[in-house]
N, C-alpha and C positions, 0 to 999 in steps of 0.2 A: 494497416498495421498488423504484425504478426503475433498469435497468442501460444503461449506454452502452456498447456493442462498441466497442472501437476499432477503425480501420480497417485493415485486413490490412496493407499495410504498416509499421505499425507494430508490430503481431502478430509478423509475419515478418523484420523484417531491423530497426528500430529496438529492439525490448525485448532479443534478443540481444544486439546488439551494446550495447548497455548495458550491459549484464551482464559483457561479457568485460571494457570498459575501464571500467567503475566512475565514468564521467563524471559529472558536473552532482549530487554525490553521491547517485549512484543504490548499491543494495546489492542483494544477490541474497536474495531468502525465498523458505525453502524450508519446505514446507507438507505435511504429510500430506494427500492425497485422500480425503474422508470416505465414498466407496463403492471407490474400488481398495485403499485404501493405499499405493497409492503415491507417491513422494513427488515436489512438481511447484514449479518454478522461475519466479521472476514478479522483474522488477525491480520496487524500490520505493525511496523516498525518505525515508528516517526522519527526523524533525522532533524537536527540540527546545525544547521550553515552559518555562522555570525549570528544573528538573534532572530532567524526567523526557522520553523521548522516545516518539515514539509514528509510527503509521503510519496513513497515510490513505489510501482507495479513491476518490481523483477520477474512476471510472465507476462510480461505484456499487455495489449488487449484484454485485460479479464471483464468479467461481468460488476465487479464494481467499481473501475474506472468508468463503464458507460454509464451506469446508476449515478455517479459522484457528478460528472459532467454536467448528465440533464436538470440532479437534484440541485448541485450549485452551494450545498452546506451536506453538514454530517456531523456526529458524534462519536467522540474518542474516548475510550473507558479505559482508565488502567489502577488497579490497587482501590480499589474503590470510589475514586475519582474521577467523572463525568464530565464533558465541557463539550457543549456545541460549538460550531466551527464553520466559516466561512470558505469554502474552497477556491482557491483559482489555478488553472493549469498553466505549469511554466511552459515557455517558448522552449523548443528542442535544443537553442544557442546557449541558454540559459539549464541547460540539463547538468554539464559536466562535471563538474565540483560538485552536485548536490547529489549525481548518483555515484562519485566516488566516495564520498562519505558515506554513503548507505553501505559500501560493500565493505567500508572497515567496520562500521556496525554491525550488519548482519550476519559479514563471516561466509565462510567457506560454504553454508547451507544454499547461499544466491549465486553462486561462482558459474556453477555449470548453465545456469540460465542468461548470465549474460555470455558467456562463453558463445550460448547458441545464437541469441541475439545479442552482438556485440555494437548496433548502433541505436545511440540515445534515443531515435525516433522513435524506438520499439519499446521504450519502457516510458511510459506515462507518469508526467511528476505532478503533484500538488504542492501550492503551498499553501499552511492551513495558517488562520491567522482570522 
């Protein structure tokens, strides 16, 4: 699978600050590290399909899809409301609808990275639930 780095300022001063103001409904996940254990903080977007939501990696490979996999649960913070979460990764068949929705939710900020990766194998889905 292929990974896109984002660019450090984004790294650096956009995903925090996501995080703190919960804009553009971003949530915070929080993820076991599957070699420290410890536990590591990443904004994300949860999307809703029909009545189940789910979370997508528009870079790909990142380091906490591998953490989410081997963890197998995680936690979603947003507005001050917390809920642990059982993860399962969707089949790649099962990708399409769920990451077109993402990209009407996310917006033009996800564009260029599917642009680069333009197949669903390369973006990692969860559904949380």
């Amino acid at each position: 699978m292929a990974y896109l780095k984002p660019p450090a300022i984004t790294r650096r001063l956009s995903n925090p600050l996501a995080m703190r103001t919960n804009a553009g409904g971003v949530a915070t996940l929080t993820v076991v590290g599957r070699h420290t254990g410890e536990p590591h903080k990443v904004p994300v977007i949860p999307v809703e399909v029909g009545s189940c939501r789910y979370l997508v990696s528009p870079y790909g490979e990142s380091e906490w899809v591998r953490n989410l996999r081997v963890a197998g649960k995680g936690e979603l913070s947003s507005k001050g409301q917390s809920e642990q979460f059982d993860a399962v990764e969707v089949p790649v068949e099962e990708r399409g609808d769920i990451i077109a929705r993402y990209r009407q939710v996310a917006g033009r900020v996800v564009n260029r990275y599917f642009a680069k990766l333009p197949d669903a194998r390369d973006h990692p889905v969860f559904k949380v639930g």
